[in-house]
N, C-alpha and C positions, 0 to 999 in steps of 0.2 A: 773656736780657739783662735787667737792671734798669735802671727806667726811671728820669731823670734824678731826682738824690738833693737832697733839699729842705733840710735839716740844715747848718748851716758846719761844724759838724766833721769829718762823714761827708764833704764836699764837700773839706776840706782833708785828710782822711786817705785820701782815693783818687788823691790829685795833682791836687788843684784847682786853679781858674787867679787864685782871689781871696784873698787874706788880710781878715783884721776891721785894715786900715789904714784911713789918710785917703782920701777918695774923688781919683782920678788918673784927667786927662785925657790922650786918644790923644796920640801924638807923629806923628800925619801929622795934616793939614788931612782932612777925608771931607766930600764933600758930596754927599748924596740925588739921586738922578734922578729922572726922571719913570719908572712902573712901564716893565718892556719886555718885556712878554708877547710881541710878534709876534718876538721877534729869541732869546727866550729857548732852549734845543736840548729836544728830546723826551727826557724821561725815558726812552725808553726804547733811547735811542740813550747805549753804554759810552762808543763811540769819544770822546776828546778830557777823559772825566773826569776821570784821573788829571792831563793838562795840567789843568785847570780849578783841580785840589785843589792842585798846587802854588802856581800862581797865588795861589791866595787863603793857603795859608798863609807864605807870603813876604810879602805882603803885611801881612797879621796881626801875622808878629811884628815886621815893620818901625815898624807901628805903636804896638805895646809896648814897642818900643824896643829891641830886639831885633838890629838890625843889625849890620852889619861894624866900624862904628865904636864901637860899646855893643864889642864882642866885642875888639876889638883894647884897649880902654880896660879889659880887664879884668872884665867884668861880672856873670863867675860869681860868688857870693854864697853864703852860707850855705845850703842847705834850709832850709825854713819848711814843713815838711809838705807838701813836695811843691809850692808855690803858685809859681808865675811869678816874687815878686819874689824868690823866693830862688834861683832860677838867674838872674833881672839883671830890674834894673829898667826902669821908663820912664827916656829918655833927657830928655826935657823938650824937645827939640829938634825943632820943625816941618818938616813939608816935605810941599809939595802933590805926592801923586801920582794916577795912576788905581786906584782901590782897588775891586776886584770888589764887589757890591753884598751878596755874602754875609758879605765881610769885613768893611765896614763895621756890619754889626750886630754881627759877634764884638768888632774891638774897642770897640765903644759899649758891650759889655753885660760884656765884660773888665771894662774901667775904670772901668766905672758901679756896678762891684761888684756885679751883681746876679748870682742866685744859678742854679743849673742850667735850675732848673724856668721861671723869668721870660725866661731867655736862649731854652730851647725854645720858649715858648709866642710869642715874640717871631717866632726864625725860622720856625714853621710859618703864626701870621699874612702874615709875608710873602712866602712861600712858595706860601701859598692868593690873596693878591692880583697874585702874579705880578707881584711885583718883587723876586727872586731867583729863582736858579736852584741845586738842588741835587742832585747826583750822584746816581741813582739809586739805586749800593750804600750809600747813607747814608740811604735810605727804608725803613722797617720794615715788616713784614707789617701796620698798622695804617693805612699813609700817613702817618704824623708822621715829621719828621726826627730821626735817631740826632743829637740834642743831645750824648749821653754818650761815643759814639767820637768824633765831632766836635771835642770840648772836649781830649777825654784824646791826639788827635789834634796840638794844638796847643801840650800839654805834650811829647810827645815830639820834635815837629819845635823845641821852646823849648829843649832839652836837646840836640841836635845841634848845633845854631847856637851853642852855644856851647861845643861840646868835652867835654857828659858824656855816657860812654857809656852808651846805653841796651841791656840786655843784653833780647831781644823773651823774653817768657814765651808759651808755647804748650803747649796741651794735648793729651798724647799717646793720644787716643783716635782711633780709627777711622773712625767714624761719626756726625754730630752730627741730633739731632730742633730743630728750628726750631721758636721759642717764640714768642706770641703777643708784637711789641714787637721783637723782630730785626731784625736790616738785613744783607744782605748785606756788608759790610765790618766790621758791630761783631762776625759769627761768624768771619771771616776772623781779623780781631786776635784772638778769643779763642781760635780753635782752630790756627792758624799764626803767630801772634805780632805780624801784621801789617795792618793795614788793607788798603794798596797790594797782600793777595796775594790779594784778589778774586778776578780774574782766572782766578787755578788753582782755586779750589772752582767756580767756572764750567763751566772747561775738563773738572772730574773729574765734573761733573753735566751734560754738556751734553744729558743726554736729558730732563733736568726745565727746566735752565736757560737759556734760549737768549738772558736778559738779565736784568740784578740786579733789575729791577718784578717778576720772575716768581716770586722769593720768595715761600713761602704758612708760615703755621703749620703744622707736622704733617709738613713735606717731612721727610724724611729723606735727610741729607745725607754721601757718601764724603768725605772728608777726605784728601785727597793727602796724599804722603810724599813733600814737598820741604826 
């Protein structure tokens, strides 16, 4: 896996989530908690992540403006190399919700326009002060959070919300070697087309894997044929 790309162009030429626009504010109210380490769940418990991950990317794009109402009003748009405002924009229209506390940094650093590497260095800070919580299979063999599925994550769920299809690319090899910087869901999307198919490279390793932290560089990993 390559680690988050520092470049705007490389960043909009991969399906990035920023264009070189005017700087745009979230369309929810977000407001900070106090950290919540004691309530936050053990990495190293799967159960409840994929609810977790929905959560916050509902969230996300509700905040981007992304909604039923952006979507019914029309809000696919042109591409723009791939970037958020060309599948639809911010809507401009506020509204206080409960926004996951990891969401709230994606869309501060969406609309803040800051760039991969600022948005990662962002969530791993909060992540290490335990005031977020992030899905095990989104942690790499390094301990940094996968910024890059993450991001490219939120391009794809930006694209179903609003009716384009995404056709999932996957690589038809066998067996994958786990690279210094991987996460159990960014090999998942690369080698099954999917984030959300974790799970199965789990299930197909469960004599190395008994939970996505258990990721190492060097595993050598079967690749189910789902």
């Amino acid at each position: 896996m390559k680690p988050p790309s520092d470049p705007a162009v490389e960043r909009l030429a991969n399906g990035a989530l920023v264009t070189a626009t005017a700087r745009r504010e979230p369309s929810v109210e977000v407001t900070r908690s106090a950290p919540t380490t004691a309530v936050l769940p053990s990495p190293d418990i799967a159960i409840g992540d994929e609810a977790m991950m929905d959560a916050t990317m509902t969230a996300v794009l509700d905040g981007l403006g992304f909604g039923d109402q952006a979507t019914r009003n029309g809000a696919l748009r042109d591409m723009t190399s791939g970037a958020l405002e060309g599948i639809g924009g911010v809507t401009g229209q506020a509204a206080s919700v409960d926004v996951p506390p990891l969401a709230i940094l994606l869309i501060e650093g969406i609309s803040g326009r800051l760039d991969d590497l600022e948005i990662a260095a962002q969530l791993n800070r909060a992540r290490e002060a335990g005031e977020i919580y992030v899905p095990a299979a989104l942690i790499t063999t390094n301990g940094e959070v996968d910024a890059t599925t993450l991001l490219a994550t939120v391009v794809t769920h930006a694209k179903a919300r609003v009716g384009q299809e995404t056709v999932p690319v996957a690589l038809e090899i066998a067996t994958y070697s786990v690279q210094p910087g991987d996460s159990l869901g960014g090999i998942a999307r690369e080698v099954l087309g999917d984030v959300s198919a974790y799970p199965d490279l789990m299930a197909a390793n469960d004599d190395i894997l008994m939970s996505p932290s258990d990721i190492r560089a060097g595993m050598l990993l079967v690749v189910p044929d789902i």
